[in-house]
N, C-alpha and C positions, 0 to 999 in steps of 0.2 A: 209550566216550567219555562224559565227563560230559554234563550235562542242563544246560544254559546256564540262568542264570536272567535269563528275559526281563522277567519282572515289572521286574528293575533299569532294563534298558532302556528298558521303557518312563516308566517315573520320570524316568529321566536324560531323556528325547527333550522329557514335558512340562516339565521345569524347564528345556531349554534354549530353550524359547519363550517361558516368562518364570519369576520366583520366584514358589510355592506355597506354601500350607501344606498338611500334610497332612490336613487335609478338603476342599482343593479338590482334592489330589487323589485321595481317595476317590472325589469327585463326579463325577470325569471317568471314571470305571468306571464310573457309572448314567447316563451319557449317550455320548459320541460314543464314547471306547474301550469302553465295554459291548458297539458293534457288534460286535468281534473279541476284546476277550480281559474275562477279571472278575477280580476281586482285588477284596477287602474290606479293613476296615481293621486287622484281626487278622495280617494278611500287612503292610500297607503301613508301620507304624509301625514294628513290631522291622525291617523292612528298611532305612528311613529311618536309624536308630539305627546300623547297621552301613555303611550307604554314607556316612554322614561318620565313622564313626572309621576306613572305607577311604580317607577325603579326596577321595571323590568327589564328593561332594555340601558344604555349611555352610548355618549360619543365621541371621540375624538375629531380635530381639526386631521384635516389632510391638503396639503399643498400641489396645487396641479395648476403648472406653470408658473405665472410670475404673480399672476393676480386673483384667479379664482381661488378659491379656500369650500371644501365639500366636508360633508357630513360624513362620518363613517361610524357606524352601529354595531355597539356589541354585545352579548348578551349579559346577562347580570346573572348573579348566584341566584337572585329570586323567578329570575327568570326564565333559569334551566331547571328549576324546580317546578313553579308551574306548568314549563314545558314538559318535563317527563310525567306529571300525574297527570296527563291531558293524554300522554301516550300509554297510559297505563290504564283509562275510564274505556269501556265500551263504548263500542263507533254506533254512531244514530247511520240509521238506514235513510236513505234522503233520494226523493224523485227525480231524476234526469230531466233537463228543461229543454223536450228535441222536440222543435216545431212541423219537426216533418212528419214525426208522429199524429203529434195534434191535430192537423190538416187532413195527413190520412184517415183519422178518426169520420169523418166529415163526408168522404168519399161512400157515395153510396150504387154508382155502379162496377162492377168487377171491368165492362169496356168501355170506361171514361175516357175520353184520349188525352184529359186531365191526367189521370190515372199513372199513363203511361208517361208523361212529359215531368209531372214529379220525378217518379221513381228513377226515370234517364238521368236524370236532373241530378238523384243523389246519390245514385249510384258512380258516376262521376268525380262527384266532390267527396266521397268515399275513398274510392280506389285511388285518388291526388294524396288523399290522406293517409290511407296504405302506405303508398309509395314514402313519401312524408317519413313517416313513423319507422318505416324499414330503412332509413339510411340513415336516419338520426342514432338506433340502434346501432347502425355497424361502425358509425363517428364515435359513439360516445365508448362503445363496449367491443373496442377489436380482440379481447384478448381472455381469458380467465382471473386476469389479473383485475384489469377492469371491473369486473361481475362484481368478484367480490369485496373491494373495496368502497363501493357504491348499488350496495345488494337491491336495497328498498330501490331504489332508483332503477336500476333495472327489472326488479319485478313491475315494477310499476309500467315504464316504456314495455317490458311484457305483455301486461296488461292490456294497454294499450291496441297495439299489433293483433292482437286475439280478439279483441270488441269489435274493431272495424273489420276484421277479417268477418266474423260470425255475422256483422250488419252487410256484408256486400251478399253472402250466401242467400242471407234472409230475404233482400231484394230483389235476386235473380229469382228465387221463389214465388214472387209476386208478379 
């Protein structure tokens, strides 16, 4: 079976919450979709390029200052339709690609001072991520209002908050 490309969807999902240009949505890869998937902007423009000569996507001209002229994306009838039968297929189960895993994999004494110097190490850049994750939370979502006009997105930053919480626990266990 082919290998779906998700990148598309996720394009299609931000442009149907409003029109983008393609650095906004770079942007949204270094910040809220960063939590779950990355894409840079070497993948996102040639994709762009091809989901409107697919008609899934168009653009308009947008004037910012006197000279520059940007792109700005929106989505198409065919392309909110794709998008919703993609949100309507069952999700593929898919590996998490965490190197610290892998490496721990490899560790074969319980008093390595390897051992020890990872797990400092990510436990650290865990808890920065905690941190992280719990104030983007209280920026994005002060209010019930918040919540539920942007549900998925807060489940999701939920989501989040809960994974790294459960990976610092797991680490102190080690």
């Amino acid at each position: 079976m082919a290998q779906k490309n998700r990148l598309q969807y996720i394009i299609l999902g931000l442009l149907n919450i409003e029109s983008q240009t393609g650095y906004d949505l770079t942007k949204s890869f270094d910040s809220d979709i960063g939590e779950f998937w990355s894409a840079n902007h070497s993948q996102i423009y040639p994709l762009l390029k091809k989901m409107e000569e697919d008609n899934l996507i168009s653009h308009h001209d947008i004037q910012v200052g006197t000279k520059l002229v940007k792109k700005s994306y929106d989505i198409s009838d065919a392309g909110k339709k794709l998008f919703d039968e993609w949100l309507q297929e069952p999700s593929d189960l898919d590996n998490n690609h965490d190197e610290f895993i892998l490496k721990l994999y490899f560790i074969n004494d319980k008093k390595s001072e390897l051992l020890k110097n990872m797990v400092a190490e990510q436990l650290n850049s865990r808890e920065e991520k905690l941190s992280a994750l719990k104030t983007q939370m209280s920026d994005k979502f002060p209010n019930a209002t918040a919540k539920k006009r942007q549900y998925g997105h807060f489940c999701v930053l939920q989501h989040a908050i809960e994974r790294e919480a459960g990976y610092i626990d797991w680490l102190k266990q080690i």
